[in-house]
C-alpha positions as a Markdown table, in Angstrom:
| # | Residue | x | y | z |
|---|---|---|---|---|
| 1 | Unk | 0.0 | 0.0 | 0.0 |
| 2 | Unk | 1.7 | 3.0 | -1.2 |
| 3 | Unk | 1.3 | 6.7 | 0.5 |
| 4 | Unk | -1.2 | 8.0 | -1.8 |
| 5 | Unk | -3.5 | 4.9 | -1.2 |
| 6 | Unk | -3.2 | 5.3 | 2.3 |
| 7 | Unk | -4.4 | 8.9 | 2.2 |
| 8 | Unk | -6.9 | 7.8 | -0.2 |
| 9 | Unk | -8.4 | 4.8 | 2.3 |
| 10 | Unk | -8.8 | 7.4 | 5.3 |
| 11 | Unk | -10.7 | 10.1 | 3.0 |
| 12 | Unk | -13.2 | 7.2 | 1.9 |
| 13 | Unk | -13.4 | 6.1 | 6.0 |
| 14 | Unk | -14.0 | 9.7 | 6.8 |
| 15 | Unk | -16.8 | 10.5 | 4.4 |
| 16 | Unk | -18.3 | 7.0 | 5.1 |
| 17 | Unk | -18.5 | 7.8 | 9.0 |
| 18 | Unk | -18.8 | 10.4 | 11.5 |
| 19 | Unk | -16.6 | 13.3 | 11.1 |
| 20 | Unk | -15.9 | 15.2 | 14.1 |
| 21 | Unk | -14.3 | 18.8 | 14.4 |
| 22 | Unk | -11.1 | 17.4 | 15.9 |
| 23 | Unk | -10.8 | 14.5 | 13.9 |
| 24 | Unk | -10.6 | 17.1 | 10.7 |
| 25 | Unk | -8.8 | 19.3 | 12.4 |
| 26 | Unk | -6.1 | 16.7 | 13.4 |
| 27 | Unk | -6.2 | 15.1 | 9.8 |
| 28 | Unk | -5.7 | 18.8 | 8.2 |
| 29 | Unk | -2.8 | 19.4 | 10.1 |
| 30 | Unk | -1.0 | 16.1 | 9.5 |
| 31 | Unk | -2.0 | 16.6 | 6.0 |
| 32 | Unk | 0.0 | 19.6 | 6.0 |
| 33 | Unk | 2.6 | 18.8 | 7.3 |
| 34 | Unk | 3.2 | 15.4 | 5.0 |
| 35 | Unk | 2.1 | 16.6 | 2.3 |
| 36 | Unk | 5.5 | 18.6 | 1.3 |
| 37 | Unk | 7.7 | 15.2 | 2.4 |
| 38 | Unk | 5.4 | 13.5 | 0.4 |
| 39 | Unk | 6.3 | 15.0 | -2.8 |
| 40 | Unk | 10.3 | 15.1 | -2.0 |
| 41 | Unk | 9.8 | 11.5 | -1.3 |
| 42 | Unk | 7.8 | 11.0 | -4.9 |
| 43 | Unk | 10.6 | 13.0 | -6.9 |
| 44 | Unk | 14.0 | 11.2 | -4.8 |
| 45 | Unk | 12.0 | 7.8 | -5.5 |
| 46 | Unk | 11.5 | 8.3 | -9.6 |
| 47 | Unk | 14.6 | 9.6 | -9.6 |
| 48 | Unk | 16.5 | 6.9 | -7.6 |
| 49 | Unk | 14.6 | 4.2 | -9.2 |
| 50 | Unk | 14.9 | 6.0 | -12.7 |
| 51 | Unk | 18.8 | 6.0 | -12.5 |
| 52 | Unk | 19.1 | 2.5 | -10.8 |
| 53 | Unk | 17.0 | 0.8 | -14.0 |
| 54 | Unk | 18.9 | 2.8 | -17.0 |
| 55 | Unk | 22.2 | 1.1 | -15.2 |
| 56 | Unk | 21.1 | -2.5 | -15.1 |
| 57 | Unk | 22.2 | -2.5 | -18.7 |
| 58 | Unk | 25.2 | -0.9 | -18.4 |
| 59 | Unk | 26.4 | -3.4 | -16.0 |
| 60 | Unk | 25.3 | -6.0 | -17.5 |
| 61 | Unk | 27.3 | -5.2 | -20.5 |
| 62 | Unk | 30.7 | -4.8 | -18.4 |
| 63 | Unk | 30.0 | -7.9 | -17.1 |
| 64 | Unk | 29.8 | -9.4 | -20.6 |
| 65 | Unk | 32.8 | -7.7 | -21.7 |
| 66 | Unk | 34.9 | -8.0 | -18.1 |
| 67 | Unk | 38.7 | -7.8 | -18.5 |
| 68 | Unk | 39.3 | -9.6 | -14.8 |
| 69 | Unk | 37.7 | -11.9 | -12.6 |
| 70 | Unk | 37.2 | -8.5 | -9.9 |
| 71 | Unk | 35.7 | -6.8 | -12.6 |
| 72 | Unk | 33.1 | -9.0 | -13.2 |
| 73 | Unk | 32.2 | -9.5 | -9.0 |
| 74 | Unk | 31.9 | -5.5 | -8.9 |
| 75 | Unk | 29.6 | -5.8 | -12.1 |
| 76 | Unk | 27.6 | -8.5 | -10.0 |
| 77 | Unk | 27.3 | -6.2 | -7.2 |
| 78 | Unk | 26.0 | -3.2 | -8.9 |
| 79 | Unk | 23.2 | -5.2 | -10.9 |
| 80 | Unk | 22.4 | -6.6 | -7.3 |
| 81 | Unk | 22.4 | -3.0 | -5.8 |
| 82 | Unk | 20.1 | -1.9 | -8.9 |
| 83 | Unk | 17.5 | -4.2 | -8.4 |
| 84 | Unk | 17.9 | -4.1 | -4.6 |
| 85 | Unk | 17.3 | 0.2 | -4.3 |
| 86 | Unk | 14.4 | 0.1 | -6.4 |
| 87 | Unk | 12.7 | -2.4 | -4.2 |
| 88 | Unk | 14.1 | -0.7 | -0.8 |
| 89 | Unk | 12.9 | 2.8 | -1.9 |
| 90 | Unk | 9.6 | 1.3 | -2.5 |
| 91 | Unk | 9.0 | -1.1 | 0.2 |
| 92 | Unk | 9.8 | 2.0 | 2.5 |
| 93 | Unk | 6.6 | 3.5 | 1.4 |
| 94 | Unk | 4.4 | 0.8 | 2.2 |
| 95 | Unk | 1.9 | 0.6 | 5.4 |
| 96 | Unk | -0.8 | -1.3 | 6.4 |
| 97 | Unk | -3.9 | 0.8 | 6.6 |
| 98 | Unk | -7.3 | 0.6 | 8.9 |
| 99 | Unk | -10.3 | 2.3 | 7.9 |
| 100 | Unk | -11.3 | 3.9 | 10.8 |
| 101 | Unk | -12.4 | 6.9 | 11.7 |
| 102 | Unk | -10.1 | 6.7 | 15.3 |
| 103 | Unk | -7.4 | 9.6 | 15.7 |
| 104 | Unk | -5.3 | 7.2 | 17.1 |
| 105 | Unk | -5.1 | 4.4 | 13.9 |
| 106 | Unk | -4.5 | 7.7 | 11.5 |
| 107 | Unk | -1.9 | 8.6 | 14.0 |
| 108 | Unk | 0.0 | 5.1 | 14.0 |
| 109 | Unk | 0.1 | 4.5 | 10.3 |
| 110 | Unk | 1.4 | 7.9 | 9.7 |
| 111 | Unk | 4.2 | 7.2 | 12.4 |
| 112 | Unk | 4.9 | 4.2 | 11.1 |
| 113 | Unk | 5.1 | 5.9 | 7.3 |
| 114 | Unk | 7.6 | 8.4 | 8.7 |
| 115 | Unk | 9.7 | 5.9 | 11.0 |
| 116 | Unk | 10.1 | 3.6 | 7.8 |
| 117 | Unk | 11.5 | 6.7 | 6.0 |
| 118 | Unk | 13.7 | 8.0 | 8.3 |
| 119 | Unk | 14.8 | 4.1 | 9.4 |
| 120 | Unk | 15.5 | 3.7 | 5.7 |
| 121 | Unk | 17.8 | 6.9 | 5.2 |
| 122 | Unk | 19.9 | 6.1 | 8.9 |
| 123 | Unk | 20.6 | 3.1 | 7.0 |
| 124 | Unk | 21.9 | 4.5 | 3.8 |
| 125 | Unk | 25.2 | 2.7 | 4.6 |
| 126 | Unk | 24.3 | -0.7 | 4.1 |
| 127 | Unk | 22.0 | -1.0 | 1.4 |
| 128 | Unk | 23.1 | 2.3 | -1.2 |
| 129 | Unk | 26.2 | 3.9 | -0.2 |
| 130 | Unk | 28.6 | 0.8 | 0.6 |
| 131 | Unk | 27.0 | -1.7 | -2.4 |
| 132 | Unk | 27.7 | 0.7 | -5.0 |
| 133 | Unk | 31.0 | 2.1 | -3.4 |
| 134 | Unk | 32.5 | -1.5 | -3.2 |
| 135 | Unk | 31.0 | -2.4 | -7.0 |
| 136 | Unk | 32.9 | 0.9 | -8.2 |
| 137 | Unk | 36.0 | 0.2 | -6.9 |
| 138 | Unk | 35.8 | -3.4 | -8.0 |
| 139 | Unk | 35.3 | -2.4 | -11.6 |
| 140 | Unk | 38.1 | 0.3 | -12.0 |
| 141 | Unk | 40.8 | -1.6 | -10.1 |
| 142 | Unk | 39.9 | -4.7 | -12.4 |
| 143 | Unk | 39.6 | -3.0 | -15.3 |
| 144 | Unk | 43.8 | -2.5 | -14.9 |
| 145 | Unk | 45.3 | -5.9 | -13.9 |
| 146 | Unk | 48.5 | -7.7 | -14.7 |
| 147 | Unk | 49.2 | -11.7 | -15.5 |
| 148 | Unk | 48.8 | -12.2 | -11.8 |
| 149 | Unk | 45.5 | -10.6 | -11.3 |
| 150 | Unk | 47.0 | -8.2 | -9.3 |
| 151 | Unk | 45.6 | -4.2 | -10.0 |
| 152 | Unk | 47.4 | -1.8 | -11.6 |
| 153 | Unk | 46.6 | 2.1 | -10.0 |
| 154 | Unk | 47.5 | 4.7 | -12.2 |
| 155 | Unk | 48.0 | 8.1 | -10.9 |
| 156 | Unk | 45.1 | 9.7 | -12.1 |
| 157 | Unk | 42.9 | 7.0 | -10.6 |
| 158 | Unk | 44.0 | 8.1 | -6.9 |
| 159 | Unk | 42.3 | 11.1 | -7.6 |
| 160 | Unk | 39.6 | 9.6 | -9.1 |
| 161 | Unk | 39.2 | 7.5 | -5.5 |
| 162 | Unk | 39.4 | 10.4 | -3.3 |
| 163 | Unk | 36.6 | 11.7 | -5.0 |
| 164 | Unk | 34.3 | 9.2 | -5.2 |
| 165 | Unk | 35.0 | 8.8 | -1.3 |
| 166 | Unk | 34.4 | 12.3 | -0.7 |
| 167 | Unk | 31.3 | 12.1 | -2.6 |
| 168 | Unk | 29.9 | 8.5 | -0.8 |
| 169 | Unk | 30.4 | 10.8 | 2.4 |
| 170 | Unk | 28.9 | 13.5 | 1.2 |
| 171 | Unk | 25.9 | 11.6 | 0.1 |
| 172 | Unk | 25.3 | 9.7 | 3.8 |
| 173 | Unk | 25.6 | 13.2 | 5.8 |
| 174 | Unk | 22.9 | 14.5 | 3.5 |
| 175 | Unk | 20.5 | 11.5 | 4.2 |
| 176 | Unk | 21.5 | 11.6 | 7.7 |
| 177 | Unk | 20.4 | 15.5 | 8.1 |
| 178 | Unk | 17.4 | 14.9 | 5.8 |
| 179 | Unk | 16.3 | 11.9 | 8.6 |
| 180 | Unk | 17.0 | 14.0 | 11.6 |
| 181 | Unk | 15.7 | 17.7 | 10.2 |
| 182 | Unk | 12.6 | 16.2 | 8.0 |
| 183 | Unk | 11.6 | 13.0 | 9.7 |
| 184 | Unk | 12.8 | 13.5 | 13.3 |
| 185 | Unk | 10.5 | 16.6 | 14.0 |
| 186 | Unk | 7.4 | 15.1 | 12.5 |
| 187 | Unk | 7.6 | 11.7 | 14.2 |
| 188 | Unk | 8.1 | 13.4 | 17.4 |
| 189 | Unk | 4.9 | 15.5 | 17.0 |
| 190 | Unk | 2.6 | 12.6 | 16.1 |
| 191 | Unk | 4.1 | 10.7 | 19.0 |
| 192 | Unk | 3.5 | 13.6 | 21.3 |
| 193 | Unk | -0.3 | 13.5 | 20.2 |
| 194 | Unk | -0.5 | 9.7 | 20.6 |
| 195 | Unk | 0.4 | 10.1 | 23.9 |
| 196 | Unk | -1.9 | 12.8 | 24.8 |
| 197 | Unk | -4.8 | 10.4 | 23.8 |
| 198 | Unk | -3.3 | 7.6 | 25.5 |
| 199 | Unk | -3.6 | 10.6 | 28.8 |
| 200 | Unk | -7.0 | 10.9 | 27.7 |
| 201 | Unk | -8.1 | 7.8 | 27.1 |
| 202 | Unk | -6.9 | 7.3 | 30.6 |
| 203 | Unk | -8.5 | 9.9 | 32.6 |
């Protein structure tokens, strides 16, 4: 169940059962707020997923034509890491949705929307940033290797290394500031309000 169904399935419980003033109120204001991350999230996704599929062939083709045994491995690797980010970028997105007309339900499937997002981009390491960092290397140091097997690093490729580091590091503090600035405030706020109806529910 993607976001937009999700939104969808709570505007059909709504009109199909009572609607009180705080229940809109509460649902606005979420609205609001998600509705901005919602289309980042749409854009970084076609994007992501866009890029990942136009390279499946391109991999596929330096595996065909691999000059080294490590070539092909990092060739494996990336075709694995394109199919994989597609599917993680999606599978992020998906919750399991109630139709109810109860602040509370709305409130969990929205926090568990956000905590999936901001989950997914703390743990940019393992699934984006390191996959395609170890099928790069793999592929340029094979692409140079002597009788042995052993790589051959030119010059120019040192610099061509530092860069690509300083750009994987770039690309994790990013995601990590994008999970604590965009994700952390707005999960905090709808727990904030779960708890006041637990207080309620209480009293």
């Amino acid at each position: 169940m993607n976001l937009d169904e999700l939104k969808q399935g709570w505007q059909q419980a709504i009109t199909t059962k009572s609607t009180p003033e705080d229940l809109t109120e509460m649902i606005d204001m979420i609205e609001q707020q998600t509705s901005k991350i919602d289309k980042e999230i749409k854009r970084r996704d076609f994007l992501e997923i866009g890029i990942a599929i136009l390279l499946i062939p391109v991999w596929i083709l330096g595996l065909l034509n691999s000059a080294s045994t490590m070539q092909s491995i990092g060739c494996i690797i990336a075709i694995v890491a394109s199919v994989y980010i597609p599917y993680r970028l999606t599978s992020a997105k998906k919750v399991a949705v109630k139709k109810s007309d109860s602040v509370k339900d709305f409130l969990i499937q929205e926090k568990q929307k956000i905590q999936q997002q901001k989950q997914m981009l703390e743990s940019i390491v393992w699934w984006y940033i390191g996959p395609l960092t170890v099928a790069i290397l793999l592929i340029t140091l094979g692409a140079n290797v002597n009788e042995s097997g052993v790589p051959q690093i030119s010059g120019n490729m040192h610099w061509y290394y530092i860069c690509v580091g300083l750009l994987m590091v770039g690309v994790y503090f990013l995601n990590k500031r994008a999970a604590k600035e965009k994700f952390g405030p707005l999960l905090k706020n709808i727990e904030q309000r779960l708890s006041e109806i637990s207080s309620q529910s209480r009293q």
